[in-house]
Backbone as a ProteinNet text record, in pm:
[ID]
protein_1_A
[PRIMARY]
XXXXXXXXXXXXXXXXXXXXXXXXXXXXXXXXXXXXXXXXXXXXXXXXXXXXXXXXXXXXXXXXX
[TERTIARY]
10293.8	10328.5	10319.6	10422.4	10410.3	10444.2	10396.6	10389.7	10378.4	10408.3	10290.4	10202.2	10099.8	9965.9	9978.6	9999.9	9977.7	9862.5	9819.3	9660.6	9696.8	9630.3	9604.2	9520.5	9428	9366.9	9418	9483.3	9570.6	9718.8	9784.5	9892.1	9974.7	10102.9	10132.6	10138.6	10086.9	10035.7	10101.1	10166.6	10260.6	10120.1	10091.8	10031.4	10126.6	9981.5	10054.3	9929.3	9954	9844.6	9936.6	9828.9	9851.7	9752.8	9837.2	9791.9	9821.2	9699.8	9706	9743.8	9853.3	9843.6	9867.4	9819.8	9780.5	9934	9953.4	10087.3	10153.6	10011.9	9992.6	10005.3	10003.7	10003.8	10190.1	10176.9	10357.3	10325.5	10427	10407.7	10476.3	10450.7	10540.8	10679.7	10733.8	10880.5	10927	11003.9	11034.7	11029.6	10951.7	10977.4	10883.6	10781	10693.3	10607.4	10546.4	10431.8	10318.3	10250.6	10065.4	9969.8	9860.1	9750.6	9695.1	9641.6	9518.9	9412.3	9318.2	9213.6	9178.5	9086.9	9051.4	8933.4	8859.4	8789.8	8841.6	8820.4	8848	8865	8933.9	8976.5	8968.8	8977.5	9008.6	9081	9192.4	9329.1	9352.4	9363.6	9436.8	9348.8	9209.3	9096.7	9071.9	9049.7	8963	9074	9240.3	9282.8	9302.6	9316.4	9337.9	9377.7	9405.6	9522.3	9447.1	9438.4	9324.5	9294.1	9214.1	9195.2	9045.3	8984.2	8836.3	8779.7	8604	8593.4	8443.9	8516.5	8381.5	8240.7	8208	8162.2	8001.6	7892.5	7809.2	7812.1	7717.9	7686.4	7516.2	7521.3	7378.5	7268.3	7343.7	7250.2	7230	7325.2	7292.8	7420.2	7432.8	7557.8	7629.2	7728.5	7853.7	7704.6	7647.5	7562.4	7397.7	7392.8	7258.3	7298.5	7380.3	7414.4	7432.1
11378.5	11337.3	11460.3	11507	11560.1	11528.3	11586.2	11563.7	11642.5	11601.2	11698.3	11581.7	11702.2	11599.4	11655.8	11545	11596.1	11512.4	11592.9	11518.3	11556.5	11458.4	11505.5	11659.2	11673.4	11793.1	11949	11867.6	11947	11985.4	12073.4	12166.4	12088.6	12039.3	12009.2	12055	12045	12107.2	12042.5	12108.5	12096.9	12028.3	11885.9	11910.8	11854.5	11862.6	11793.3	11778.9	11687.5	11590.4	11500.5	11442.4	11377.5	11316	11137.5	10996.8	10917.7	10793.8	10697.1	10571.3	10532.4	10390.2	10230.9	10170.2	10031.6	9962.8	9875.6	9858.3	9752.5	9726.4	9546.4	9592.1	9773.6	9814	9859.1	9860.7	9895.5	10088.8	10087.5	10237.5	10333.1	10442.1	10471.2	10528.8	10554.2	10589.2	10662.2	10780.1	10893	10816.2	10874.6	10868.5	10782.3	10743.1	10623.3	10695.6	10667.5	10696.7	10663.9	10709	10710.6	10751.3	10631.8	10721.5	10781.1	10871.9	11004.3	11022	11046.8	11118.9	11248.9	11306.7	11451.9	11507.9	11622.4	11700.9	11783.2	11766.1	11863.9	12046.9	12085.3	12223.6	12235.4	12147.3	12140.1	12020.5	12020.3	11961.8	11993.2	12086.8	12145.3	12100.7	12091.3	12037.3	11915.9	11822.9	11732.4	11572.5	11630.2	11504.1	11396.6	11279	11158.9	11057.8	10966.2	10909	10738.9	10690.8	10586.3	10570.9	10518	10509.5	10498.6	10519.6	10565.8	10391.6	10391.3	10289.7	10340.9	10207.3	10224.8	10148.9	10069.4	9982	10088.5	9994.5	10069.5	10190.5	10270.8	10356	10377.1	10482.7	10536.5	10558.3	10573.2	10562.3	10438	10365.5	10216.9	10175.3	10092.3	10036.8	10138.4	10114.1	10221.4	10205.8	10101.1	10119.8	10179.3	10249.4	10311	10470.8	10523.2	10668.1	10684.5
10310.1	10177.2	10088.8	10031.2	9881.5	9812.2	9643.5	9569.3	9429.9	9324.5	9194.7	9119.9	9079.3	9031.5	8877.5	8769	8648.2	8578.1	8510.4	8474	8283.8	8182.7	8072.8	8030.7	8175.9	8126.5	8239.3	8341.5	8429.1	8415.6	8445.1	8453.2	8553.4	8580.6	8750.1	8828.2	8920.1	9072.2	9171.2	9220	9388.9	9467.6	9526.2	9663.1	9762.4	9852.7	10005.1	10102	10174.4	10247.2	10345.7	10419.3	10518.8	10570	10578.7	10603.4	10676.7	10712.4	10782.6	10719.7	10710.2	10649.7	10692.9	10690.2	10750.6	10781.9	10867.7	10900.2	10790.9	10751.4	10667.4	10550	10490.3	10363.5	10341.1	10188	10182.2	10158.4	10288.7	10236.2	10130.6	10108.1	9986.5	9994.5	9893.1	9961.2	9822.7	9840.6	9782.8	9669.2	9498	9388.3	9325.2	9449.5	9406.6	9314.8	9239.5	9187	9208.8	9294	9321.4	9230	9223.8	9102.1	9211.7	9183.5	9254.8	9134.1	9240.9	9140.2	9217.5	9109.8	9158.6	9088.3	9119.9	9010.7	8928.1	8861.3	8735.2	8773.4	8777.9	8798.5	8969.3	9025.6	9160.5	9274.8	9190.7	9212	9381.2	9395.9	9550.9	9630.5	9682.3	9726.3	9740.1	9644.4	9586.5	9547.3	9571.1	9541.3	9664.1	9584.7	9711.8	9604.1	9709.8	9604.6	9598.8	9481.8	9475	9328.1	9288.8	9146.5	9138.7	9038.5	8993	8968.6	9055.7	9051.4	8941.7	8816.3	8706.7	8742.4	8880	8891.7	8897.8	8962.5	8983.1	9126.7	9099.7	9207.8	9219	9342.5	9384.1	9226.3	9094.7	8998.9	8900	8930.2	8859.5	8776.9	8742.7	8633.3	8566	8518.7	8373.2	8247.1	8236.6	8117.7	8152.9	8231.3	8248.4	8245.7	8147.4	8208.5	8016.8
[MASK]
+++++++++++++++++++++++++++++++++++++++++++++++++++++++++++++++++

């Protein structure tokens, strides 16, 4: 899969990767648009394609931070 990643605080960035996807999932097809996430100033590394979960984690609820 490639792609470019444009972020509000990112530049667009050419990537490319490679996946497994479920037979039962729709796969994508030229022009789709995928959310990705990533770290912050490390786009080329760090992206995958998914969306940010606000729920809790290893430190407790969105309202304990």
């Amino acid at each position: 899969m490639s792609g470019t990643v444009a972020g509000p605080s990112t530049a667009p960035r050419e990537i490319y990767g490679k996946f497994v996807w479920k037979m039962a999932d729709t796969w994508p097809e030229p022009g789709d648009q995928l959310p990705v996430v990533y770290k912050v100033g490390k786009v080329d590394t760090t992206w995958k394609v998914g969306t940010m979960d606000v729920g809790s984690d290893e430190f407790g609820g969105p309202g304990q931070y």
